[in-house]
C-alpha positions in Angstrom: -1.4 -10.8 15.0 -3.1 -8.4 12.8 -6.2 -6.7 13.4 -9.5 -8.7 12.3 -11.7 -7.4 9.4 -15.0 -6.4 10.2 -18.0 -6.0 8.4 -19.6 -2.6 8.6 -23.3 -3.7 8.2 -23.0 -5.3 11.3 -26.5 -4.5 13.2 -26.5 -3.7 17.2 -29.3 -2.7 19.5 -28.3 1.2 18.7 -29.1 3.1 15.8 -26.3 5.3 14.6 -27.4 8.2 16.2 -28.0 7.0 20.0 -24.5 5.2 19.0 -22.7 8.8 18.7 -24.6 9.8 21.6 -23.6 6.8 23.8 -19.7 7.2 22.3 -19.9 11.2 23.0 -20.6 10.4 26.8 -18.5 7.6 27.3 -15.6 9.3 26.1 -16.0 11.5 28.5 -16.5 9.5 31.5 -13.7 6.9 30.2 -11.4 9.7 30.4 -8.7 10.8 33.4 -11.8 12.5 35.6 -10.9 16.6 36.5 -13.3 19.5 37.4 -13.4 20.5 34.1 -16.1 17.7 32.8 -19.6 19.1 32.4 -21.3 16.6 34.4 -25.0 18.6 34.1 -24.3 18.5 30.2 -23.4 14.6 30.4 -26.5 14.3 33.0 -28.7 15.7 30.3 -27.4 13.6 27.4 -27.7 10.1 28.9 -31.2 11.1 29.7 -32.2 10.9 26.4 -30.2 7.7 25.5 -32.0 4.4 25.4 -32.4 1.9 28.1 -29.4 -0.2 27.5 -26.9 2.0 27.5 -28.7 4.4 29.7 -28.9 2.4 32.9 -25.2 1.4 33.1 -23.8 4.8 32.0 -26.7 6.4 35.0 -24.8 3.9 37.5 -21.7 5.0 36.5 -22.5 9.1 36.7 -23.8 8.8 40.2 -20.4 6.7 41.3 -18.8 9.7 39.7 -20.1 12.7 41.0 -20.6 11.1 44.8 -16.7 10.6 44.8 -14.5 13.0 45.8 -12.0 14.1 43.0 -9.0 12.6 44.6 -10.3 9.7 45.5 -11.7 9.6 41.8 -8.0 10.1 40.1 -6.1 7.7 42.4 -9.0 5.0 41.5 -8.1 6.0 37.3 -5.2 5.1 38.1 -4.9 2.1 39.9 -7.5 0.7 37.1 -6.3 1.6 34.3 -2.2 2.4 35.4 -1.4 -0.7 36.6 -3.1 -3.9 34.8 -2.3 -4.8 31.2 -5.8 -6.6 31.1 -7.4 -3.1 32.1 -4.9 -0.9 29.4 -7.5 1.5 28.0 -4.4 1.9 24.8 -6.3 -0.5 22.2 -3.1 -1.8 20.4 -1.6 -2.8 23.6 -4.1 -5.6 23.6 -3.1 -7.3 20.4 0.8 -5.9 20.3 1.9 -4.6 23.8 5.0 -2.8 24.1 6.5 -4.5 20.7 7.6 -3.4 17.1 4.0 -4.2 15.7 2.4 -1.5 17.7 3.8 1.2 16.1 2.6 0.2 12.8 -0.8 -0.5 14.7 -0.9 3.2 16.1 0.3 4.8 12.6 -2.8 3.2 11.4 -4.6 5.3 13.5 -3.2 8.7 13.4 -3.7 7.6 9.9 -7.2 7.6 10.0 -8.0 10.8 11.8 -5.4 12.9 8.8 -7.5 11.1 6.2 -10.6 13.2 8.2 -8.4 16.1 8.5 -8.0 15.8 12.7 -4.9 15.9 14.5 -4.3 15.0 18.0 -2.2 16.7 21.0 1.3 15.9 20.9 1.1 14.6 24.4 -2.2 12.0 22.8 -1.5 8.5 21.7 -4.4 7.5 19.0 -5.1 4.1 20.2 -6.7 5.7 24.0 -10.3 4.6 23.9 -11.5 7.9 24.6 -9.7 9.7 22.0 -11.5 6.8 20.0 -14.5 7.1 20.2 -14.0 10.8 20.4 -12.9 10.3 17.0 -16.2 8.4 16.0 -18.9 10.4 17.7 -17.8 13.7 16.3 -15.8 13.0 13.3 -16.3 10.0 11.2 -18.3 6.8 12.8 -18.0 4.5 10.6 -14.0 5.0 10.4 -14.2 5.1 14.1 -16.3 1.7 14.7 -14.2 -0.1 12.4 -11.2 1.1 14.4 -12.8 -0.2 17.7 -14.1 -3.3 15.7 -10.4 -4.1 14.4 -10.1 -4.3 18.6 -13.3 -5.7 19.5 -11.2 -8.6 21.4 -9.5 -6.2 23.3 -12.7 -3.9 24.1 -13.9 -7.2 25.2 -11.0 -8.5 27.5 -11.5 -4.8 29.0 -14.9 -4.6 29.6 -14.5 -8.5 31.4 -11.3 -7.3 33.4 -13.2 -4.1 34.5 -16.1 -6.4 35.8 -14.5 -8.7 37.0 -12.8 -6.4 39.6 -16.2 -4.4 40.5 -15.0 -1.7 38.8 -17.2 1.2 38.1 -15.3 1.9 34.8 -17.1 -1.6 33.5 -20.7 -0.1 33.2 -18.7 2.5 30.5 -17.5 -0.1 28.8 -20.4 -2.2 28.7 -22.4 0.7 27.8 -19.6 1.2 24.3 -19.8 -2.0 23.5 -23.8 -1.8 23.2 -23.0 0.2 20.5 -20.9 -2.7 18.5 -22.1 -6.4 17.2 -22.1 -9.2 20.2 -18.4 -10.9 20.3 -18.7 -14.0 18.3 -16.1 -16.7 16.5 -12.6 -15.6 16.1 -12.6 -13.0 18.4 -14.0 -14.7 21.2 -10.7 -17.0 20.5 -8.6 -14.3 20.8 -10.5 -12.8 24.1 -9.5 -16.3 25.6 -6.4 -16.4 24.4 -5.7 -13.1 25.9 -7.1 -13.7 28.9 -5.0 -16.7 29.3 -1.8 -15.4 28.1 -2.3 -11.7 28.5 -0.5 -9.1 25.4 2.9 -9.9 23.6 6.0 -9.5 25.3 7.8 -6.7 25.9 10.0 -5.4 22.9 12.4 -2.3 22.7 11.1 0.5 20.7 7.8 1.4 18.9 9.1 1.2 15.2 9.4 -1.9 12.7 12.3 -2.5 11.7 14.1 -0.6 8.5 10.8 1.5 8.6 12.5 4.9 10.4 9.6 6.7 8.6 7.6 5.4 11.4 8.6 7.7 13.7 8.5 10.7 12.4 4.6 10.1 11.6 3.8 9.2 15.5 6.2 12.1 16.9 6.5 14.9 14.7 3.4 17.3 14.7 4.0 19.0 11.2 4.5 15.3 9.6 1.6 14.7 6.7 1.2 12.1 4.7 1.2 12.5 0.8 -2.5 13.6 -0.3 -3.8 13.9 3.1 -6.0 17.3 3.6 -4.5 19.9 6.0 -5.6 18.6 9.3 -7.3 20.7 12.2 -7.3 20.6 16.1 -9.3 17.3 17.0 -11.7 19.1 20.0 -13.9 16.6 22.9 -17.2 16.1 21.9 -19.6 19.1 21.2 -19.9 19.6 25.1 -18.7 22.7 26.8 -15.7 23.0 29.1 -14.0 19.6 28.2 -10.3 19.8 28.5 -8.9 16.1 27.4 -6.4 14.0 30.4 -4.6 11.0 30.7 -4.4 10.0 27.1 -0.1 10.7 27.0 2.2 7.6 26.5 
């Protein structure tokens, strides 16, 4: 099923600059959690945010920091490791492991050459941190209509996540504050994934007869004709980030 299209005039409860502030800090905190994340800095920012997206992200700090890092890591990753309703890859929602998704994460990697940004080798595009990464730092409106091409998805996540008591779901909540409600279509396609849960499993990432496919999601020095020269795509402007847990 291919993405849905997505107006960009869409209003939400956030203007555009509390939206890159709420994205900044959330991809952080939706990220694999290490000792390298500048809590204080994080602290600091959702201060300033507004009360809807201040108030779940607040909840979500304090679980943070009063959790031992172990304890922390192991909770990543039985939430996000080992159910495909709580996947934080956005393609996996509309694709999973099938032919489709490749084209789905060339679409992305796309995107952040035409902005001249380049990912990790070890990064797939589609992680919702890397995201809205992406969209705080870079280019938001390319980065909201990324995440609105998924809104089902973001949606199916942020339900799955509350409807285990998750922590991870005051995040989530707090992104989508920062995208229209879920309406029409896509609240078809949130039931219908609910109810039947991503594609089945295919082999391999690339369409067929399209080998070009791969060399644009593995090789590093591949470029797209006309794209600009891309640069190192660095966290958001907060100090001592190092990015985890966004690999295949």
């Amino acid at each position: 099923m291919a993405p849905l299209l997505r107006s960009r005039r869409s209003t939400t409860a956030l203007d555009d600059a509390a939206v890159r502030a709420t994205w900044q800090v959330a991809s952080l905190l939706i990220d694999y959690p290490d000792e390298s994340q500048p809590l204080d800095v994080v602290a600091k920012a959702i201060a300033a945010l507004p009360e809807v997206v201040r108030s779940p992200l607040a909840r979500f700090l304090e679980h943070r920091r009063g959790t031992p890092l172990g304890d922390l890591q192991a909770e990543y990753v039985e939430t996000f490791d080992t159910r495909r309703r709580c996947t934080l890859f956005l393609t996996y929602f509309l694709h999973g492991d099938t032919r489709k998704r490749g084209m789905a994460l060339l679409r992305f990697k796309q995107t952040y050459l035409a902005a001249g940004l380049e990912l990790e080798d070890t990064e797939l595009p589609d992680h919702l941190a890397v995201v809205l990464e992406f969209a705080a730092t870079a280019d938001l409106e390319e980065g909201r209509r990324l995440l609105l091409d998924h809104r089902a998805g973001l949606e199916l996540l942020r339900l799955s996540l509350t409807d285990l008591g998750s922590p991870y779901a005051d995040v989530v909540t707090a992104v989508c504050a920062g995208l229209p409600p879920v309406s029409g279509d896509d609240l078809e396609l949130v039931a219908k994934l609910a109810a039947e849960g991503p594609p089945d499993e295919e082999v391999g990432l690339t369409p067929y007869g399209a080998p070009g496919f791969d060399a644009a999601l593995t090789d590093p020095t591949y470029r797209p004709a006309g794209r600009p020269t891309p640069v190192d795509l660095g966290l958001p402007a907060m100090p001592s980030a190092t990015p985890s847990g966004r690999g295949a």
